[in-house]
C-alpha positions, 0 to 999 in steps of 0.5 A: 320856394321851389324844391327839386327831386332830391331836396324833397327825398331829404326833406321829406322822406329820408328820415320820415320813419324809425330806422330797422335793424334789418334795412342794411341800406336805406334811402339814398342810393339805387336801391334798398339793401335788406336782410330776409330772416331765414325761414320767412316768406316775403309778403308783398302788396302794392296799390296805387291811389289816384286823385279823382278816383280814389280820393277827392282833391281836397282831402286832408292830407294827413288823412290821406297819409294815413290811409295810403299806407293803411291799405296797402298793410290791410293786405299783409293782414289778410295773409297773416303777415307781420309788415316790415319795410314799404317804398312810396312813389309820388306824382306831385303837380309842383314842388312848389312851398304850397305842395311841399306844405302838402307833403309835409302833411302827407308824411305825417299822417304816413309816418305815424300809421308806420310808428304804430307798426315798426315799419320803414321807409326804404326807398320810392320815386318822385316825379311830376303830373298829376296827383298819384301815390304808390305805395309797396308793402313788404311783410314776413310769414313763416315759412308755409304759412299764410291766409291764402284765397284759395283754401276756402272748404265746403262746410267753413263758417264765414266772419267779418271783423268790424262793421261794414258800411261805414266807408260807404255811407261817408262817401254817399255824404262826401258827395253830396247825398242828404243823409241824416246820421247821428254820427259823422265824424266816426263816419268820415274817420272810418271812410279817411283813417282806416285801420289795418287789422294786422294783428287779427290777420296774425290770430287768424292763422291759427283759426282760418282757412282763408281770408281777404280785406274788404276794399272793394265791397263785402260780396265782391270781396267773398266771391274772389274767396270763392272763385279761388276756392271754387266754391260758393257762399251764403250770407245772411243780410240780418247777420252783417255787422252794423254801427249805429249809424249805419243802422239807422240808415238802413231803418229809414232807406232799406239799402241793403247795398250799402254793407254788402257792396260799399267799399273802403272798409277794410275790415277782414272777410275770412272762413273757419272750418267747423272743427275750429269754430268752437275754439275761435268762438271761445278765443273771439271773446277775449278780442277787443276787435268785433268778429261775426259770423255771417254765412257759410260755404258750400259747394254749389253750381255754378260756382263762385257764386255769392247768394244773399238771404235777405230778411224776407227769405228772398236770395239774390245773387247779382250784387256787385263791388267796385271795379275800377274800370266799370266804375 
């Protein structure tokens, strides 16, 4: 059985989420009506996915689901923002039984990360070729608010929520390295369903200058803070944040790249100034969330620069993330 665009916009994506007050019109027409309230910025992020790239062809797609609109909050958390409404635009092969099973799929491991958070579905576009995902997120701020990139000072204290290296060691052993862990289910879990630390992002506007989500590795992540800031940055590699796993990885290979350059982990990288630091540490207490400090800015030449101390004392300063167009 074949479904055309429209079968599948009523199929699929028209009541695939809980309806807010605030959508006056929703799917179905030209475009999506909604109500600002008064005194917010509007947040919006878009990423898009591309099978082959971003994700192998044969996974789970409710995974999938999940995680496409997972990285698209873990931007609003960045700054702050509480989500609100997001649109998804689709590249499907067919809309043949075989892909709509797909969809159906998709929509559910989407639409329950969108329950989690009071988000709906208010529009997108589906066409097709060759399997690509948009999604666009939109989110609120008061007005003046907001974890910026640029607002990195001299003297601040460097945190990252979480573990690192998670995503990173999971890809290593979806394509194929040998790798012996005690824990691979966590492992594929973190790397497939990743969580967006929205509400952290909220409690960090009381405490941090600046901050961003780790997608395409810790230091290429932190050196954006830094380019925006015009500073730099020290982190110190016995300092990272690491589950057992990853641990045990890092006992038998040494790679220190893995938590410093892996992406997909989607934790939050963010800077507190020293008069703060007392305070957050006291408040960080009470999270069930991991913060950790790692580092701290400084003002250095050149700027931008992300220096690494390793346990032996040695700095190093040329590690790199992922980049789409180098990779």
């Amino acid at each position: 059985m074949s479904g055309g665009e429209f079968d599948l916009i009523r199929n699929y994506f028209r009541d695939a989420t809980a309806q807010r007050e605030d959508v006056v019109l929703g799917i179905g027409d030209d475009c999506a009506l909604i109500n600002v309230p008064a005194g917010k910025h509007l947040a919006v992020s878009m990423d898009t996915l591309v099978s082959g790239r971003h994700f192998i062809a044969e996974v789970d797609p409710v995974s999938l689901g999940h995680k496409a609109l997972a990285v698209n909050l873990s931007d609003l958390a960045a700054m702050g923002a509480e989500p609100a409404w997001v649109t998804l635009s689709m590249t499907l092969p067919d809309a043949d039984e075989v892909w709509q099973q797909w969809l159906a799929s998709f929509m559910q491991g989407f639409s329950a990360l969108a329950a989690c958070h009071q988000v709906q579905l208010i529009g997108g576009d589906t066409t097709r070729g060759e399997l690509t995902i948009t999604v666009q997120a939109h989110g609120f701020l008061d007005r003046g608010e907001g974890l910026r990139r640029n607002a990195a000072r001299d003297g601040d204290q460097i945190y990252v929520s979480g573990t690192l290296g998670d995503a990173g060691l999971a890809l290593q052993m979806q394509q194929g390295r040998q790798i012996k862990v005690n824990d691979s289910a966590y492992l594929k879990h973190r790397l497939d369903q990743p969580t967006p630390r929205l509400a952290l992002g909220r409690d960090l506007l009381k405490y941090a200058t600046a901050a961003i989500d780790v997608s395409d590795g810790l230091v290429a992540d932190l050196r954006h803070i830094c380019t925006s800031s015009g500073v730099s940055a020290v982190v110190h590699v016995e300092k990272l944040p690491l589950s057992d796993a990853v641990s045990h990885y890092l006992n038998e290979s040494g790679d220190w790249a893995l938590p410093l350059a892996a992406g997909d982990d989607y934790e939050l990288v963010f800077t507190v100034p020293l008069e703060r630091q007392a305070a957050f540490e006291a408040v960080i207490t009470q999270w069930d969330l991991r913060c950790t400090w790692i580092g701290s800015i400084e003002i250095s030449e050149p700027s931008s620069q992300v220096k690494v101390v390793l346990p032996d004392g040695k700095i190093i300063d040329e590690v790199s993330g992922y980049d789409h167009f180098n990779a």
